[in-house]
C-alpha positions in Angstrom: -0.2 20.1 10.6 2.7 19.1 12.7 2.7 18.6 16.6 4.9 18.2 19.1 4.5 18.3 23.0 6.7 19.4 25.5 6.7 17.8 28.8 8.0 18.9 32.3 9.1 16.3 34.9 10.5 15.9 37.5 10.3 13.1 40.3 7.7 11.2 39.3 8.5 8.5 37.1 5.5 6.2 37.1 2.8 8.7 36.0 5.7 10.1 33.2 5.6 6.3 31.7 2.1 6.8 31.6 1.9 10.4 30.5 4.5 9.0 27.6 2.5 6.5 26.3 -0.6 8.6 25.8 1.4 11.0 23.5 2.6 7.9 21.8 -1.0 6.4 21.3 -2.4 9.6 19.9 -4.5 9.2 16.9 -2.4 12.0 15.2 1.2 11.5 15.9 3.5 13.9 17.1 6.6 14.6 15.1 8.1 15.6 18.2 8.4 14.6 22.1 10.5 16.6 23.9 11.0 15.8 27.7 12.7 18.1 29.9 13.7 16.2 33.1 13.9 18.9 36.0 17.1 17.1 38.0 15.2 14.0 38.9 17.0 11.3 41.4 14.0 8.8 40.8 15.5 7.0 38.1 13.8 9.2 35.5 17.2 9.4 33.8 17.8 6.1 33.4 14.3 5.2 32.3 14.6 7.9 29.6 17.9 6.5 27.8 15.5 4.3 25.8 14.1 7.1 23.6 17.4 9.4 23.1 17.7 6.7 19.5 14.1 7.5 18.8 14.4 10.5 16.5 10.6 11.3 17.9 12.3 12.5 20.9 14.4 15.2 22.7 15.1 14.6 25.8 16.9 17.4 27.8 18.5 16.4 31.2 18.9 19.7 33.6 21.2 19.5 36.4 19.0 21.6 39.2 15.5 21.7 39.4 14.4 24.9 37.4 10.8 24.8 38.2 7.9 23.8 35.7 8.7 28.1 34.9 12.3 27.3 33.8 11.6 23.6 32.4 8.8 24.9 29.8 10.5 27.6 28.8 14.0 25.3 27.7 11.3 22.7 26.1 9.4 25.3 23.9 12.6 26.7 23.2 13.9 23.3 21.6 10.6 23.2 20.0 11.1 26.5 18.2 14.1 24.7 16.6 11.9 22.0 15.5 9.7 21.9 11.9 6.6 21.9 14.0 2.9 23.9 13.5 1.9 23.7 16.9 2.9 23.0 20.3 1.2 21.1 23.5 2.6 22.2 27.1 1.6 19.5 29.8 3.4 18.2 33.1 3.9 14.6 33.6 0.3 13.8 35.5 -1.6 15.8 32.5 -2.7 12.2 30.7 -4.3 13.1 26.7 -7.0 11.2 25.8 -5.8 9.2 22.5 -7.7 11.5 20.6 -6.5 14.9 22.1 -4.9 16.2 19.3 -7.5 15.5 16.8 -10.1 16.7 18.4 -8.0 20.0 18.3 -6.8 19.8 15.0 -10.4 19.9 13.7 -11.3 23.1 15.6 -7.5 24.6 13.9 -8.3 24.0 10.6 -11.8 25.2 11.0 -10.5 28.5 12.3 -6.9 29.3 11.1 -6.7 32.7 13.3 -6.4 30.8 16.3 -3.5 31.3 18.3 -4.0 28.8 20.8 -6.4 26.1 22.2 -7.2 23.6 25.0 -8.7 20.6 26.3 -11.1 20.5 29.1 -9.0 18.7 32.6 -10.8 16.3 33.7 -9.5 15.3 38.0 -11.3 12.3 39.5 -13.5 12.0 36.5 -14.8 16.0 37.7 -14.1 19.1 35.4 -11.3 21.3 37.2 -12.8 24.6 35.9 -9.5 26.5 37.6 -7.2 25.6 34.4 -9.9 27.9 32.0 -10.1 31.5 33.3 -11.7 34.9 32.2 -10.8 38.1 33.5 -13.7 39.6 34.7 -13.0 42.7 36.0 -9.6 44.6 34.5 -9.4 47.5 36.4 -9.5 45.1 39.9 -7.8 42.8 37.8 -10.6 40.1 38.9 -9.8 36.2 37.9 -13.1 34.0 37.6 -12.8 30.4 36.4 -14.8 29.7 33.3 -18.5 28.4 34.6 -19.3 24.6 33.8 -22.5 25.4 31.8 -19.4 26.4 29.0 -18.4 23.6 28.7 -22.0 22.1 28.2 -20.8 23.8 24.2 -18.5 22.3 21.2 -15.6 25.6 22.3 -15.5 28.3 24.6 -12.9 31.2 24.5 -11.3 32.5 27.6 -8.2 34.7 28.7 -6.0 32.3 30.9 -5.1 29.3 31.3 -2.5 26.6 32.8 0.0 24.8 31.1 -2.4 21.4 31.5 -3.3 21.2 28.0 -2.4 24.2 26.8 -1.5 23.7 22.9 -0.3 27.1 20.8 1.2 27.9 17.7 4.7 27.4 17.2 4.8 30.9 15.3 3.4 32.9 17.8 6.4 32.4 20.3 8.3 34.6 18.2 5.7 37.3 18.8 5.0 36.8 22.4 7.9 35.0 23.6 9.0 32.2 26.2 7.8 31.6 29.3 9.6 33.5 32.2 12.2 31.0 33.6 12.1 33.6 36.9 9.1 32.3 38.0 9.9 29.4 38.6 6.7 28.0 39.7 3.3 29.2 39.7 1.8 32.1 37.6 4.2 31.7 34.9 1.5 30.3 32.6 -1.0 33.2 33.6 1.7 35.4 32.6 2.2 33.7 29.4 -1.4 33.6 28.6 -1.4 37.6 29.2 0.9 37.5 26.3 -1.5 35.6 24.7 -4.6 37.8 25.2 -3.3 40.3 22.5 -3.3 38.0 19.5 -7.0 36.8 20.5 -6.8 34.8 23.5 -7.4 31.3 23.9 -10.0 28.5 22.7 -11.0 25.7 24.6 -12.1 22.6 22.8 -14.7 20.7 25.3 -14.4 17.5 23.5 -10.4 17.1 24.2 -9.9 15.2 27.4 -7.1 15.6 29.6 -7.3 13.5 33.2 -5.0 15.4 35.4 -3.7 12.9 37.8 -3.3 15.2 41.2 -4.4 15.4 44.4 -7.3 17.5 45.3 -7.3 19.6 48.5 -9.0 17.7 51.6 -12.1 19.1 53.2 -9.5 20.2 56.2 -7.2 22.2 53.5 -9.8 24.2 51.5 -9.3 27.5 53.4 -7.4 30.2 51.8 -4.6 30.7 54.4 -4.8 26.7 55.3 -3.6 25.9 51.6 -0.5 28.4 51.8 3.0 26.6 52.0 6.4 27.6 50.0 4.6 27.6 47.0 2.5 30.0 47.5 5.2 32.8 47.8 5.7 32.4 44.3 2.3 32.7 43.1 2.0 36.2 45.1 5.3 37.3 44.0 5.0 36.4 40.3 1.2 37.6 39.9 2.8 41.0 41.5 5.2 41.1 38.7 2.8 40.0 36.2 0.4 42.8 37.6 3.3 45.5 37.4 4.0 44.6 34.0 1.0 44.3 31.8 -2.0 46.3 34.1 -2.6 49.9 34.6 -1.3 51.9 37.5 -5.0 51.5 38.5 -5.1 47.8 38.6 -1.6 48.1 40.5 -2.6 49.9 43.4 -5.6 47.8 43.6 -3.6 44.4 44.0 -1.2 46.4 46.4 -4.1 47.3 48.6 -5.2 43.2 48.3 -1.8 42.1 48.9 -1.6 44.2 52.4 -5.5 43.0 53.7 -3.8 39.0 52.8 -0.5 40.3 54.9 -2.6 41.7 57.9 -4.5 38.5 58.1 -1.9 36.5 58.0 -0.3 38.8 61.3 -3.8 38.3 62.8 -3.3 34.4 62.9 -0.6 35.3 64.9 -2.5 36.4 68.0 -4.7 32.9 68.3 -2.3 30.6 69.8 -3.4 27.7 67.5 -2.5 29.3 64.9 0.9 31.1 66.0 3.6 29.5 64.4 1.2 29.3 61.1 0.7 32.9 61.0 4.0 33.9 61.4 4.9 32.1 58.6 2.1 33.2 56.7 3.1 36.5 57.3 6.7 36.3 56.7 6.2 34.5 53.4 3.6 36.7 52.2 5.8 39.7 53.2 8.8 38.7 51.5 6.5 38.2 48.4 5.7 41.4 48.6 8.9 43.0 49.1 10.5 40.6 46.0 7.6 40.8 43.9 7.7 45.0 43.8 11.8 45.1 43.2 11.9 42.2 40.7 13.7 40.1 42.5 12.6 36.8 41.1 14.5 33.5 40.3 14.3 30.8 42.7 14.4 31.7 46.7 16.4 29.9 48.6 13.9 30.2 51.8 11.5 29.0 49.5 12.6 25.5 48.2 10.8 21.8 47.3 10.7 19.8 50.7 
């Protein structure tokens, strides 16, 4: 078999070294590492001119920030140019355990219809159960994170997952296609793991390690409408488009009717004065989600921007 990995970056340098090095140290090499630098102006440039003589490496230097939507989608499209069996998607805080790979690379031979496996993410040595998800409802279209007593077995299959970890067969991106650069954040791996769900899903192998180097919300941010900010207009306006695209009218009008309780919440912040200014633009945001996310009218909003 023969790996690669594609990696997403984009301003922050120190945890890429690290991320770097554990795909180096793997116990089954890749034949490929291919590094798409989102725009960075942390010296991530620089710093990557060592490995463009390394013929292990591609690295691909964008000049705007395309979101981890449009930087996965030109790094599995260089790795479909690439002699490679299978692909691993990760951002540059995912950090492999050394033995990653081989862990998968048992469970692939053992079962050759697989289409695509996973690690279990590890955050503050804690299992982030959010990254493996099951469907668990279709017609309200009903997303439930895959319990931890899963996990207590050798593999697990599920419906959708992130791009931490996320490993698939190079071949299959010819069926299902490349991620949707449009996004460009959030949701686009759900999408892409919709795709997924008609050649058998995903399987998660519990004995592949990923530590995902993040921050976890604070005790003060774990409300729903507390944890909204610009990104959170992408998530509502891509998961509309995902919706629209592969779920019945059913499902449709179901999220619709969702989306319009969230949007009359957020106006309802609006009337205690602590909350004003948040509501407002809760509401706005979630409002010109909606609007976007029924037209089509993705790529990247200029209200909606990296601080």
């Amino acid at each position: 078999m023969k790996y690669g990995v594609v990696i997403v970056t984009y301003n922050r340098l120190e945890l890429l070294k690290e991320c770097i090095e554990n795909c180096i140290r793997q116990t089954i090499p890749f034949e490929k590492i291919i590094i798409v630098n989102n725009c960075s102006t942390d010296g991530t440039d620089e710093y990557l001119q060592q490995y463009k003589a390394d013929m292990r490496f591609v690295i691909s230097e964008q000049t705007e920030n395309l979101g981890g939507a449009g930087g996965f989608r030109v790094g599995l499209e260089l790795a479909g140019k690439e002699d490679l069996d299978w692909v691993l998607i990760i951002d540059d805080d995912a950090m492999i355990a050394e033995d990653y790979i081989q862990k998968c690379d048992r469970v692939i031979r053992r079962y050759p219809n697989v289409v695509a496996c996973s690690g279990t993410v590890y955050t503050d040595g804690k299992i982030q159960t959010i990254h493996r998800r099951v469907i668990a409802n279709r017609t309200l279209y009903l997303e439930k994170n895959v319990p931890l007593s899963a996990y207590e077995r050798k593999c697990f299959r599920y419906d959708l997952a992130t791009f931490c970890g996320l490993m698939v067969r190079a071949d299959i991106l010819a069926k299902i296609g490349l991620p949707k650069s449009e996004y460009f954040i959030w949701y686009d791996d759900t999408e892409f793991s919709m795709r997924l769900r008609k050649y058998g899903g995903i399987v998660n192998v519990n004995a592949a390690h990923l530590n995902h180097k993040t921050v976890l919300p604070s005790g003060e941010q774990k409300g729903f409408f507390m944890r909204m900010g610009w990104r959170t207009y992408y998530g509502h306006r891509n998961r509309l488009d995902a919706v629209k695209t592969h779920c019945s009218k059913v499902t449709q009008l179901v999220i619709y009717a969702e989306f319009m309780v969230f949007i009359v919440c957020g106006a309802g912040m609006c009337l205690i004065p602590k909350y004003h200014r948040q509501g407002k633009y809760i509401t706005r945001m979630l409002w010109d989600a909606w609007m976007d996310g029924k037209a089509g009218r993705l790529g990247k909003n200029k209200k909606y921007v990296p601080n």
